[in-house]
N, C-alpha and C positions, 0 to 999 in steps of 0.2 A: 504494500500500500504506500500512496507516495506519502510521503511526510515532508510535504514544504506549501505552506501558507501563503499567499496571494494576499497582502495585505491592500495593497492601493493600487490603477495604473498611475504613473508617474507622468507627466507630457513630456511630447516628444521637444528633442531642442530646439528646434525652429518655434516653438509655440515659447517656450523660454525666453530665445534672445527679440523676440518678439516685443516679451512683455517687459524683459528688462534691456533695452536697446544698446548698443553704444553709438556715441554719437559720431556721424560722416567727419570733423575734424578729429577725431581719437581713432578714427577706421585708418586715415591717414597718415596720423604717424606713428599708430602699430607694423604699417608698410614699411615705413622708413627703417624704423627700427630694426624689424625682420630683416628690410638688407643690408643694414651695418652689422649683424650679428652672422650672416650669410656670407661679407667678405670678410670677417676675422677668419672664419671657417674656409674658405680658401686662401687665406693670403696677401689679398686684397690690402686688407687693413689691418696693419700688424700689430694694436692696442693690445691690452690682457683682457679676456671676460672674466668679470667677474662673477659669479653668480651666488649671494649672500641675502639671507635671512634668517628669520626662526625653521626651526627644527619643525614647527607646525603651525598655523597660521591659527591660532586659535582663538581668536578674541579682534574684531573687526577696528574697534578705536584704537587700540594700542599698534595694530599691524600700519594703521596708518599715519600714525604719529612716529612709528619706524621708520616707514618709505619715505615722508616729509623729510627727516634728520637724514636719512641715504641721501635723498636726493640731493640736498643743498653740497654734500661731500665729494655726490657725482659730479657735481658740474662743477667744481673744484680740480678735478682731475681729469676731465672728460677727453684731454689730449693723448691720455696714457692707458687709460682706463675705461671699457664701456661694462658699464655695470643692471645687472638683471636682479631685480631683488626676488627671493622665494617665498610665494605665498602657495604652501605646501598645505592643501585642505583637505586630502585624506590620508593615513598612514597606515603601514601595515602591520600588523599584528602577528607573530608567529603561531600560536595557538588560538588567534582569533579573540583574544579578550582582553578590554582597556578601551583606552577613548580613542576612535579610527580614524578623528580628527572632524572638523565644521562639515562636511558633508553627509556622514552619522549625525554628530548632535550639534547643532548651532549655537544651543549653550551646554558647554562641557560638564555641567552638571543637572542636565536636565535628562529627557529621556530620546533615545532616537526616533530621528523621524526627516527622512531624505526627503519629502515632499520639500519641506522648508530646508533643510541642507542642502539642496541641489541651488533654490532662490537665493539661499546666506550666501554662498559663495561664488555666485556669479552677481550678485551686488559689491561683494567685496572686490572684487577685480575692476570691476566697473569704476567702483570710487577709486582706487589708487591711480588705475590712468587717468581718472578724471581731475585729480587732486594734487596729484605729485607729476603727469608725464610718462610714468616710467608704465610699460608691458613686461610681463613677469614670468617666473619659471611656475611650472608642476608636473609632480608627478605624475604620471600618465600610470595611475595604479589598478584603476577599473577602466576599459576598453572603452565600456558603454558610457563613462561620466565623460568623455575628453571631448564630446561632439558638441556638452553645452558648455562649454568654456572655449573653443577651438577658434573663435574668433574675435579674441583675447590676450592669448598665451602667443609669447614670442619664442621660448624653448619649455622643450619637454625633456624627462629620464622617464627611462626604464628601470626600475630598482632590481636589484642582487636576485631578489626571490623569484622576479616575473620574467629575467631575462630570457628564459630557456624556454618561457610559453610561446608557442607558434601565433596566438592571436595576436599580444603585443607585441612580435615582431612584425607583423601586417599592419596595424595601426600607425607606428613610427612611418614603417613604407610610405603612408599617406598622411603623416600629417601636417605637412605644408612645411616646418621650420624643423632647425636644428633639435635632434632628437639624441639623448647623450646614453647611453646602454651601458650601465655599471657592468662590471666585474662580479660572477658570484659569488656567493658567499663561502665557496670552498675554494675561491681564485684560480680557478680554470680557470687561465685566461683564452685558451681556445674557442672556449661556451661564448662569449663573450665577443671575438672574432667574430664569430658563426653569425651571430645576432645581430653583427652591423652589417653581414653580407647579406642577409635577410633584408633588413630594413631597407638596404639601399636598393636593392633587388624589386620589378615589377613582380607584385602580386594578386591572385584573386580571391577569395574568400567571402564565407557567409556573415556576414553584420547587421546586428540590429534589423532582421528576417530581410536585410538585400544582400543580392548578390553587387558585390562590390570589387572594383577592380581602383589598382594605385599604380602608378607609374613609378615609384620610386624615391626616398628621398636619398640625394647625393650628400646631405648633413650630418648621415648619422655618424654617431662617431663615438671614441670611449672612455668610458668616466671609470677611473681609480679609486676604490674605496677600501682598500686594502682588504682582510678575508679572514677564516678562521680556524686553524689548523685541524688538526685530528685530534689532538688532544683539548681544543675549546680555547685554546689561547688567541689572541687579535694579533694581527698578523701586517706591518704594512707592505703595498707597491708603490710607495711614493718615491722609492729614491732612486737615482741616478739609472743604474742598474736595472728594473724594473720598468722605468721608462726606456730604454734600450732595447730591449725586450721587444717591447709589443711597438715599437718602430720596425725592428726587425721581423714581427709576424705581418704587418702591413705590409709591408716589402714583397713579402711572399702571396700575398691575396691581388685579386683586381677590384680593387676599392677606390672609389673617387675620394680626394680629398681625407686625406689623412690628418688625424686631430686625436686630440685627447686634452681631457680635461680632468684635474686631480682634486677629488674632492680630502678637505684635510682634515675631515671628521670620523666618524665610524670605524673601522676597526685600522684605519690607518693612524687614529690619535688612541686608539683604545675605549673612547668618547671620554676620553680626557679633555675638556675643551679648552683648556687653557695651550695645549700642545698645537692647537690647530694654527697659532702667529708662530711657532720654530718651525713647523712643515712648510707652510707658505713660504718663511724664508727662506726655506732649504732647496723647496720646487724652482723658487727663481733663483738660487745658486748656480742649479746644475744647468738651466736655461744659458744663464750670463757663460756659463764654462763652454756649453756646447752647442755652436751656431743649429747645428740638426734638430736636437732637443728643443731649442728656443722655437723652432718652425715648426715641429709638430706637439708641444703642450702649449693650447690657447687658451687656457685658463685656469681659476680656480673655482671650487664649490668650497663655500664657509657655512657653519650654523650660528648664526649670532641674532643676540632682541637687545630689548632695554638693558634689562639686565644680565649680570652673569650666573650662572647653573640653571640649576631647571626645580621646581616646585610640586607637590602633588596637586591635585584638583580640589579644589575648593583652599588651598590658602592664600588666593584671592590676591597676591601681589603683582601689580603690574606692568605689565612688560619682562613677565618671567617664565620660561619654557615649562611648561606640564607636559613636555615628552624629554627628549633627550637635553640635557647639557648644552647650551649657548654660551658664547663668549657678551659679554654686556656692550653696550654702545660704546662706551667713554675707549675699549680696547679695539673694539671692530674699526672707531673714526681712524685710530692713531696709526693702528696695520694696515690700513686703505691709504692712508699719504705713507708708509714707509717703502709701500709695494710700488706707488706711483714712480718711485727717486728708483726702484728697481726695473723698471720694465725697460 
């Protein structure tokens, strides 16, 4: 007997961005955006991306009181640096239990319900380009949620646990912008290969009951999150060495536009988040040593809010992560200008 509950239909995304629109001048310079983020990924535009936020996007005043303080930093640096803030509005869960982030529950202490988590968080998107300028990163965690934010989000990832799924490699395929494909979580990095040659790759497959065909994205590319051994210990690939590595597995593939982007949290800091400002300087170390290196790592991923660590649910401090460990403002501003003097 089946056992799964039909709780609501949900509308479909066109009936969504319908209701919450973005406006024709924020349509246009999410364009823009897309293809200065489109020639860092070839080349074109040799700046660093950045791409820095909360761990989870959980709380709409505070996310936007973040991207406000980004942004005046961004355009401080805007020469050296093109930066993509992360409003990351669902997370994933290894056993399925904890808070799955604004798209589950819109207040983290209240009870789930996606009808209003799917509206919470394409409001919130909506207000930040509206507010601050800036088009943002997310995870492309559920296949089916990326269609009602899709014309919004200037990059996507693939995280560790969904890289090896055949669907979210078909989605990346199509989904218009640079799309970043971690590393598993047992640091295959083959799996990982496989999954940008997928993305980049024309495909056809069944979505949301159509048959659907993608041409391809030529962006996709690989985010370093370092990985976890056999015996359960955090593991990085952020160094020299490791970035070597998978230059050299590109070499051997027919992949357009080789890239990588080193994110300096997860088990490449251990989610020690204070480690995440010596990784970044270490990444642009091996950058400044190795002309090659510098040409294919075009970026970083940071976790950083208001403030520094992270909090449980309900003690109400704000601008405080309730998922993983964030570095706080006052370090995130100071590692954003020491990065600039580095690129």
């Amino acid at each position: 007997m089946e056992q799964m509950k039909f709780i609501r239909k949900l509308p479909e995304p066109m009936e969504v961005k319908r209701e919450i629109p973005l406006k024709p001048e924020f349509q246009k310079l999410k364009a823009e955006r897309d293809q200065q983020i489109a020639d860092i990924m070839t080349g074109k535009d040799d700046r660093l991306l950045l791409i820095i936020g909360p761990c989870s996007a959980d709380n709409e005043p505070a996310v936007l009181d973040y991207c406000t303080r980004l942004s005046q930093v961004a355009e401080a640096v805007k020469d050296r640096i093109f930066i993509v803030p992360r409003v990351y509005t669902n997370k994933p869960r290894t056993i399925g239990k904890g808070y799955k982030g604004m798209l589950h529950q819109p207040d983290p202490e209240g009870k789930e319900n996606m009808m209003e988590g799917i509206k919470a968080i394409r409001r919130m998107h909506v207000h930040v380009i509206e507010e601050t300028g800036f088009t943002c990163a997310e995870e492309i965690l559920y296949p089916e949620n990326h269609r009602y934010l899709s014309d919004l989000l200037s990059y996507g990832a693939i995280g560790a646990r969904s890289v090896e799924d055949q669907l979210h490699r078909m989605i990346a395929s199509g989904a218009g912008i640079p799309v970043g494909m971690k590393n598993p979580t047992s640091g295959d990095l083959s799996v990982m290969m496989n999954s940008i040659e997928a993305a980049q790759s024309e495909q056809d497959f069944l979505f949301h009951g159509w048959e659907v065909h993608t041409t391809g994205n030529p962006y996709a590319h690989a985010i370093l999150r370092g990985y976890v051994n056999h015996f359960g210990t955090s593991m990085p690939n952020y160094h020299y060495e490791s970035i070597q590595k998978v230059a050299e597995m590109y070499a051997e593939r027919n992949v357009k536009n080789p890239a990588i982007v080193v994110d300096c949290n997860h088990n490449n800091s251990g989610k020690k988040y204070l480690e995440q400002i010596r990784i970044a300087k270490d990444v642009m170390a091996s950058r400044s040593y190795s002309n090659d290196i510098r040409h294919i790592v075009k970026g970083l991923m940071i976790e950083s809010y208001i403030e520094d660590g992270n909090q449980k649910i309900g003690e109400g401090i704000y601008g405080k992560s309730i998922t993983d460990p964030c570095l706080g403002w006052p370090k995130s501003r100071d590692l954003i200008m020491e990065l600039a003097e580095k690129v």
